[in-house]
Structure formats: structure tokens, C-alpha cells
C-alpha positions as CSV (number, residue, x, y, z in Angstrom):
1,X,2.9,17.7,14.0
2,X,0.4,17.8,11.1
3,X,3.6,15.5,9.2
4,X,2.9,12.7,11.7
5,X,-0.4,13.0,11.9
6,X,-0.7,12.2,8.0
7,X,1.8,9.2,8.6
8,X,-1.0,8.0,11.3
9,X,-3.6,8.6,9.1
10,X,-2.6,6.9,6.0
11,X,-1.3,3.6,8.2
12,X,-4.2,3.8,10.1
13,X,-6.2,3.9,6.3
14,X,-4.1,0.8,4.9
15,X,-4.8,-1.6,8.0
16,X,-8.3,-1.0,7.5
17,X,-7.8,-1.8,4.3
18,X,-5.7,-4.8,4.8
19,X,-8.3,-6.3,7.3
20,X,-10.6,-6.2,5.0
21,X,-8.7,-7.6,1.9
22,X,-6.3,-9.8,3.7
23,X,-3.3,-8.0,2.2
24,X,0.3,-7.2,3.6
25,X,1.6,-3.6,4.4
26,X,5.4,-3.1,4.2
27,X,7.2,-0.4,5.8
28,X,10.6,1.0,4.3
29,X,13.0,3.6,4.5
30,X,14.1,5.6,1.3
31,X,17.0,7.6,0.5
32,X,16.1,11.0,-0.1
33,X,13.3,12.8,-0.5
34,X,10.0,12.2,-2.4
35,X,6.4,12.4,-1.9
36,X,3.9,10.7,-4.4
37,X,2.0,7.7,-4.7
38,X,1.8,4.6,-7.1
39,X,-1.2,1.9,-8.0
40,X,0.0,-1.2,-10.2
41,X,-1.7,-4.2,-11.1
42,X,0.2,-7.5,-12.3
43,X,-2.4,-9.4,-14.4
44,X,-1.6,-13.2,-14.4
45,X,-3.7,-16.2,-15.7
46,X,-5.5,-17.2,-12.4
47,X,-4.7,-14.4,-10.1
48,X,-4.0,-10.7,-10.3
49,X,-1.6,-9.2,-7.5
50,X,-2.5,-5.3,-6.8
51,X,0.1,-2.7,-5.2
52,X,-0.7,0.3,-3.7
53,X,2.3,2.6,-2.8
54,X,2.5,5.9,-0.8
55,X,6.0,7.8,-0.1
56,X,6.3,10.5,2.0
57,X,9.5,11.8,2.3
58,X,11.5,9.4,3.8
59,X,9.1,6.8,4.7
60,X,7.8,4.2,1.9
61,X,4.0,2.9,2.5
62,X,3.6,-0.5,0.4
63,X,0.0,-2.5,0.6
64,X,-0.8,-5.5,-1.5
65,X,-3.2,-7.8,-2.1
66,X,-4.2,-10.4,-4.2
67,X,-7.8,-11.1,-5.9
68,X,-8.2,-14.6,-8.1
69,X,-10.3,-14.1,-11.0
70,X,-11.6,-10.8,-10.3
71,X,-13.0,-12.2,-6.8
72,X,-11.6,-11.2,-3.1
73,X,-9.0,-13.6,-1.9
């Protein structure tokens, strides 16, 4: 029960997020097991594309977003 709940939590956290930064959230399965979480930034002349990953377990949580020139998209 407390497994799910954190699932709900943390999805519930990234569409608040996404609302507010007009980003996409993508759902995946993994094979295996792994819990963790990852935070990347791909810097490019005009624009820079941010990634926020969560994993737990079996479920992958991917958000991303994309600012231009250090300002909100």
C-alpha cells in the first residue's frame, strides 16, 4: 500500500510540475529491478532540454521540459 501510494505521489508531483512548465511525462516499464533517480541537462545554442527521471522498481518516471535561453518555454 505505502508502494502505491509513493507511485501516486510522485505522478501526482510531476503533473504539477508539468502544468506549470509545459513539459511531457512518459511512463515505461523496465526490466528488473532498480530504484533511483536521474537529473540531466542537454545544453544547446538557443535552447536547453531538462530531464528529470525517477525509477522505482519496475516502473520508469520520465519528465521533460524545455527552457530557451535560460527563460520558461
Amino acid at each position: 500500500m505505502i508502494f502505491i501510494s509513493f507511485i501516486l505521489a510522485t505522478i501526482y508531483f510531476l503533473m504539477q510540475l508539468m502544468a506549470s512548465r509545459d513539459g511531457d511525462i512518459i511512463l515505461a516499464p523496465i526490466k528488473g529491478l532498480m530504484l533511483g533517480a536521474l537529473y540531466n541537462d542537454d545544453i544547446d545554442d538557443e535552447e536547453t532540454e531538462h530531464t528529470i527521471q525517477i525509477v522505482i522498481f519496475v516502473i520508469s518516471i520520465t519528465y521533460i521540459w524545455t527552457t530557451i535561453n535560460g527563460l520558461k518555454k
